[in-house]
MARBA-49577 format. One record per residue (C-alpha): residue number from 1; residue in one letter; y, x, z. Coordinates in steps of 0.001 Angstrom, whole numbers, plus 500000, padded with zeros to 6 digits. Layout:
<zados>
resi,resn,Y,X,Z
NUM,A,Y,X,Z;
...
</zados>
This chain:
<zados>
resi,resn,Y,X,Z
1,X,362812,014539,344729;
2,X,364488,012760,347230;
3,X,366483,015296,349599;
4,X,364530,018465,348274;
5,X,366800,021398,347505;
6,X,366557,024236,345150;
7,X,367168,027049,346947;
8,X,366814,030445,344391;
9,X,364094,028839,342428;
10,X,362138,027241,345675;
11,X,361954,024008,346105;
12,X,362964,022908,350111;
13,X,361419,019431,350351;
14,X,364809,018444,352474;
15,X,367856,020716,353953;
16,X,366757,021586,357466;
17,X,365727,024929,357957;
18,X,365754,027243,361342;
19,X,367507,030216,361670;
20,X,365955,033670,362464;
21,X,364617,034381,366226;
22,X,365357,031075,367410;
23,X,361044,029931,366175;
24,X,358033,031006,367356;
25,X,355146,029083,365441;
26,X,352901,029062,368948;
27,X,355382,027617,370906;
28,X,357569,025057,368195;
29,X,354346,023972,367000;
30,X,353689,021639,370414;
31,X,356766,019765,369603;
32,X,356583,019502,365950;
33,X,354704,020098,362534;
34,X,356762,023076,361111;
35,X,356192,021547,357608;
36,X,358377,018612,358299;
37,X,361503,021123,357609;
38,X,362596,022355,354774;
39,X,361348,025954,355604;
40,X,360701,027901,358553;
41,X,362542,031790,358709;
42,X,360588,033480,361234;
43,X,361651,036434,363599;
44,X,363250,039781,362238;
45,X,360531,042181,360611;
46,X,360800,045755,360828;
47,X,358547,048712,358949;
48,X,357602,049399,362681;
49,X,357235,047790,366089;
50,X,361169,047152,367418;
51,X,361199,046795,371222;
52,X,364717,045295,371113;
53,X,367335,045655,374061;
54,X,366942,045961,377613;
55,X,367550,042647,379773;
56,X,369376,041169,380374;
57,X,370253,040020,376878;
58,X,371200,036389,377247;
59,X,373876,034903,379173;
60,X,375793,031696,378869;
61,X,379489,030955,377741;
62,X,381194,028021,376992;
63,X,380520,026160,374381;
64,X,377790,028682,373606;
65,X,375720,031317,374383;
66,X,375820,035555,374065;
67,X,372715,037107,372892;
68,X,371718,040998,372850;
69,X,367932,040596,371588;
70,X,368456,043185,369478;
71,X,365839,042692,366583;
72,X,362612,042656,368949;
73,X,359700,042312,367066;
74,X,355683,043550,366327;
75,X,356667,044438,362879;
76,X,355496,044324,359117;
77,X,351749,045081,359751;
78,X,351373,042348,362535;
79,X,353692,039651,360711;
80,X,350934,040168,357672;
81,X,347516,040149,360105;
82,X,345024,037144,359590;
83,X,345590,034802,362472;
84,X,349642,036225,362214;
85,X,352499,033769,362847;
86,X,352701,034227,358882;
87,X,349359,033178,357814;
88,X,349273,030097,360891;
89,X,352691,028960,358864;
90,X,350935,029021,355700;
91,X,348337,027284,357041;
92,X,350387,024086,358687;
93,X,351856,023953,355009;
94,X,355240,025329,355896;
95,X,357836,027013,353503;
96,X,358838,030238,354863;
97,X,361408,032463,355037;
98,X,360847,036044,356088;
99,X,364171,037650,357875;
100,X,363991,041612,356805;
101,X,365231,043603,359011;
102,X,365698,048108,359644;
103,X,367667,050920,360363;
104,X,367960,052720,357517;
105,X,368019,051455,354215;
106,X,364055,053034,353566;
107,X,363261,050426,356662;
108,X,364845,047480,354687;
109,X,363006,048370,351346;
110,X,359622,048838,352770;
111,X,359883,045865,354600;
112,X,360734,043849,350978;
113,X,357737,046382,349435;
114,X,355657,045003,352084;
115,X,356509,041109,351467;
116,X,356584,041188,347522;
117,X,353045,040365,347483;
118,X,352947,038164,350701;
119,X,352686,034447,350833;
120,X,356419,034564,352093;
121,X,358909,032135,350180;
122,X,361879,033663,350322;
123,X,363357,037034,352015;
124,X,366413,036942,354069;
125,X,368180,040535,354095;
126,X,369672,040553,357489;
127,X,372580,042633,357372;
128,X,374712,040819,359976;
129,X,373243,041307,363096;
130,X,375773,042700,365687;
131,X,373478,043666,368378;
132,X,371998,046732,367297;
133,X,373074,050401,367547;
134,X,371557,051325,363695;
135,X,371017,048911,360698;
136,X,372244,045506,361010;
137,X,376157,044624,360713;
138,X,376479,048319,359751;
139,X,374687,047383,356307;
140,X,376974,044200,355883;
141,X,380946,045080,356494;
142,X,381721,047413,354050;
143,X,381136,045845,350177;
144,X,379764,049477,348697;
145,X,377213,049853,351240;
146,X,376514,046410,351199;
147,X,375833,046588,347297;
148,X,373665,049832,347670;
149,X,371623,048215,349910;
150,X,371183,044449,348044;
151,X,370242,046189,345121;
152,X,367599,048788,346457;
153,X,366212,045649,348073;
154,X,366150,043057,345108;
155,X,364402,046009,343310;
156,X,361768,046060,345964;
157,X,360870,042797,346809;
158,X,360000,042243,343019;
159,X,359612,038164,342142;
160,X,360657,037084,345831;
161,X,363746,035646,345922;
162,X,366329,037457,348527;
163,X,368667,036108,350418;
164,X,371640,038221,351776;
165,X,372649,036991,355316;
166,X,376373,037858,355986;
167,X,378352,038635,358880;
168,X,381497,036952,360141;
169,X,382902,039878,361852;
170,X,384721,041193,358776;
171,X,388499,040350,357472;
172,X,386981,038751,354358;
173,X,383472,037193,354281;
174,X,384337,036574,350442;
175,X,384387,040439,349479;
176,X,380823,040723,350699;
177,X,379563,038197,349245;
178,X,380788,038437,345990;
179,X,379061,042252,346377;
180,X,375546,041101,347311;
181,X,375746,038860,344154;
182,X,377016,041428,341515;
183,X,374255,043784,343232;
184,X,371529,040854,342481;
185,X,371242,038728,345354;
186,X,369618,035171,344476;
187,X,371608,033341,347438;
188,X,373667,033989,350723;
189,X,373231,032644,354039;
190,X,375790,032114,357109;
191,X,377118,032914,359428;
192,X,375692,035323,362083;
193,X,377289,035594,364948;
194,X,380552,036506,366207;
195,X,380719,039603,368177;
196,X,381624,038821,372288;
197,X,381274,039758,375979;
198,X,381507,038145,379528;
199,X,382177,040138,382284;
200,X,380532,039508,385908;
201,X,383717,039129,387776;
202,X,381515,040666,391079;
203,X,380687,043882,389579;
204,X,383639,044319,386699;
205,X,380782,045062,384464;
206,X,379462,043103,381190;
207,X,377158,040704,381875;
208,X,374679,041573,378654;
209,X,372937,045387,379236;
210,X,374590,045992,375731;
211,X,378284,045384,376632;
212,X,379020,043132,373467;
213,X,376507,040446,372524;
214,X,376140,037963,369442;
215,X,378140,034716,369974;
216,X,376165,031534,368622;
217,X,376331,027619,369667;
218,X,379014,024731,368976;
219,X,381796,027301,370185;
220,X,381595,029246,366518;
221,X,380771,025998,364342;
222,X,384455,025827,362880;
223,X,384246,028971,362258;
224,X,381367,028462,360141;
225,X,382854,026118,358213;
226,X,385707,027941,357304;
227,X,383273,030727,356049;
228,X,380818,028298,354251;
229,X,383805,026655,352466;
230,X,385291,029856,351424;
231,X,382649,031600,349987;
232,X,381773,028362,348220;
233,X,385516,028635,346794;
234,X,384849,032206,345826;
235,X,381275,032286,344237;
236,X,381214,029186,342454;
237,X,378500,026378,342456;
238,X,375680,027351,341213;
239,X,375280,030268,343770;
240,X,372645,028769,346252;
241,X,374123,028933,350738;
242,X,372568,028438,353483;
243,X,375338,027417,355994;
244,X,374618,027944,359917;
245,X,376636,028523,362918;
246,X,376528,025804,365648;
247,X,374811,023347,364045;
248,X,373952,020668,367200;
249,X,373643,016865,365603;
250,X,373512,015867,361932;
251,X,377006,015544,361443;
252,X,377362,018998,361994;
253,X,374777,019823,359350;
254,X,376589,017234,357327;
255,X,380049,019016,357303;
256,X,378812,022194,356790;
257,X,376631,020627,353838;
258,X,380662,018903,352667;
259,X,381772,022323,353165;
260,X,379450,024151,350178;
261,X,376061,024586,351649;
262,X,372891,023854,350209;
263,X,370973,023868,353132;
264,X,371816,024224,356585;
265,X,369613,026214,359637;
266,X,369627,025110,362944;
267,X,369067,028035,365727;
268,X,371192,027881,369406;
269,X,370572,023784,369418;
270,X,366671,025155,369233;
271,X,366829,027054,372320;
272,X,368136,023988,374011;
273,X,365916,021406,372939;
274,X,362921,022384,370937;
275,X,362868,019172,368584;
276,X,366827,019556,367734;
277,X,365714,021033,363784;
278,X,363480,017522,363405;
279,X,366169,015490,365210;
280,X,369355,016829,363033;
281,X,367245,016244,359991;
282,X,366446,012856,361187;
283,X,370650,012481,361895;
284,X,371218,013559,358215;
285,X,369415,011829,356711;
286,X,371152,009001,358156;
287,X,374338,010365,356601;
288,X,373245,010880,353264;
289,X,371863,007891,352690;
290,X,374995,005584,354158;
291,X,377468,007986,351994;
292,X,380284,006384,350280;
293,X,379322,008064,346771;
294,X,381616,010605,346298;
295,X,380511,012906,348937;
296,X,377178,012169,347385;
297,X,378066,013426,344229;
298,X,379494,016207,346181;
299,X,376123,016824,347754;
300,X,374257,016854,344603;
301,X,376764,019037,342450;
302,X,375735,021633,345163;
303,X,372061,021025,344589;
</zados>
């Protein structure tokens, strides 16, 4: 099947997806056809409506950017509406990959209640997000509440496969991981981003209305790697990763890929240029097909 990649019992047709808030089907869709990746993971849904932060919530940094979003989205009865960015995925022939979102644990489960029967691919528990007061990275430091949650969740979304997106603000990325799988996770994905600030050197105050904002870009990609190559160590091979975390050009897609991922989403270099998830898959493809072998073996023993 070429590069296709079996990813909790669905089949990618290649190992470019994008990462979650970084898409928006009416908008990516002028650049390119959405079923060209591997699969799409859309914006955060929520039970209910989530207005997300008050601006400003982006600012620049180098070698990346701070982000205090916050989870802002029309939630679970909008993302399943006829004419929804859902069904208009569906419709182009895209893979998708639903990123659950809540602030309780009853938010997370009805959201999975609410997809089991969708036409959504795969579910992406997102307990890693550092820019929100409830829910989020609270779910995904500790390994008991972490498990508590996962398991609720895998009972809830029935047959969908769920994904458990991890945090790297924690001492040991490996202990949560190896919780979401005991608790019945099909697959993990990371990293989210690293917890930082700015401060405008005029006022003395943070530059995001949060404070503290979500690190992403080039700045946290060895980071990511690390993380990736870790939890690879620690779960074994057959455990299907997404790796993410300053992804910018195919070879950065290609290390992390080296380092134990499956599949890699692209999200920051998005924001930038709109092609960059077409253009990195382009760029790795060049690399997998001029490998010397061995890393090709490598690449398929992770398959």
């Amino acid at each position: 099947m070429g590069n296709a990649v079996n990813i909790a019992g669905v089949w990618l047709k290649n190992p470019i997806l994008t990462a979650s808030g970084t898409y928006n089907y009416r908008e990516s869709s002028g650049y390119y056809d959405p079923a060209a990746l591997g699969a799409v993971t859309t914006k955060s849904v929520s039970p209910t409506p989530w207005p997300g932060n008050d601006a400003p919530v982006i600012a620049e940094t180098h070698g990346g950017m701070l982000n205090a979003i916050g989870l802002a989205n029309r939630g679970l009865e909008a993302y399943l509406a006829p004419g929804g960015e859902l069904a208009m995925l569906k419709a182009a022939g895209a893979t998708v990959c639903a990123n659950v979102v809540g602030r309780t644990a009853e938010d997370y489960t009805k959201v999975c209640e609410g997809l089991a029967d969708s036409a959504v691919d795969l579910l992406e528990l997102n307990i890693s997000c550092p820019n929100v007061k409830c829910g989020g990275m609270s779910f995904g430091t500790d390994p008991a509440v972490a498990a508590d949650l996962v398991r609720k969740c895998k009972i809830a979304a029935g047959a969908k496969p769920l994904l458990v997106k991890l945090t790297p603000n924690v001492t040991d990325i490996t202990e949560i991981a190896r919780a979401a799988l005991d608790a019945g996770a099909d697959g993990l994905t990371l990293i989210n981003t690293l917890k930082g600030m700015r401060i405008d050197l005029k006022t003395g105050r943070p530059v995001l209305s949060t404070g503290a904002g979500g690190l992403s870009g080039p700045a946290i990609h060895p980071v990511a790697v690390r993380m990736v190559w870790e939890t690879r160590q620690a779960v074994g091979d057959k455990v299907p990763i997404i790796g993410m975390g300053g992804v910018m050009t195919g070879a950065d897609a290609y290390e992390l890929i080296l380092a134990g991922a499956n599949a890699v989403a692209v999200g920051t270099a998005a924001l930038i240029d709109p092609r960059a998830p077409v253009r990195i898959l382009g760029e790795l493809a060049e690399y997998l097909r001029f490998d010397t072998g061995k890393s090709s073996e490598k690449y398929s023993e992770n398959m």
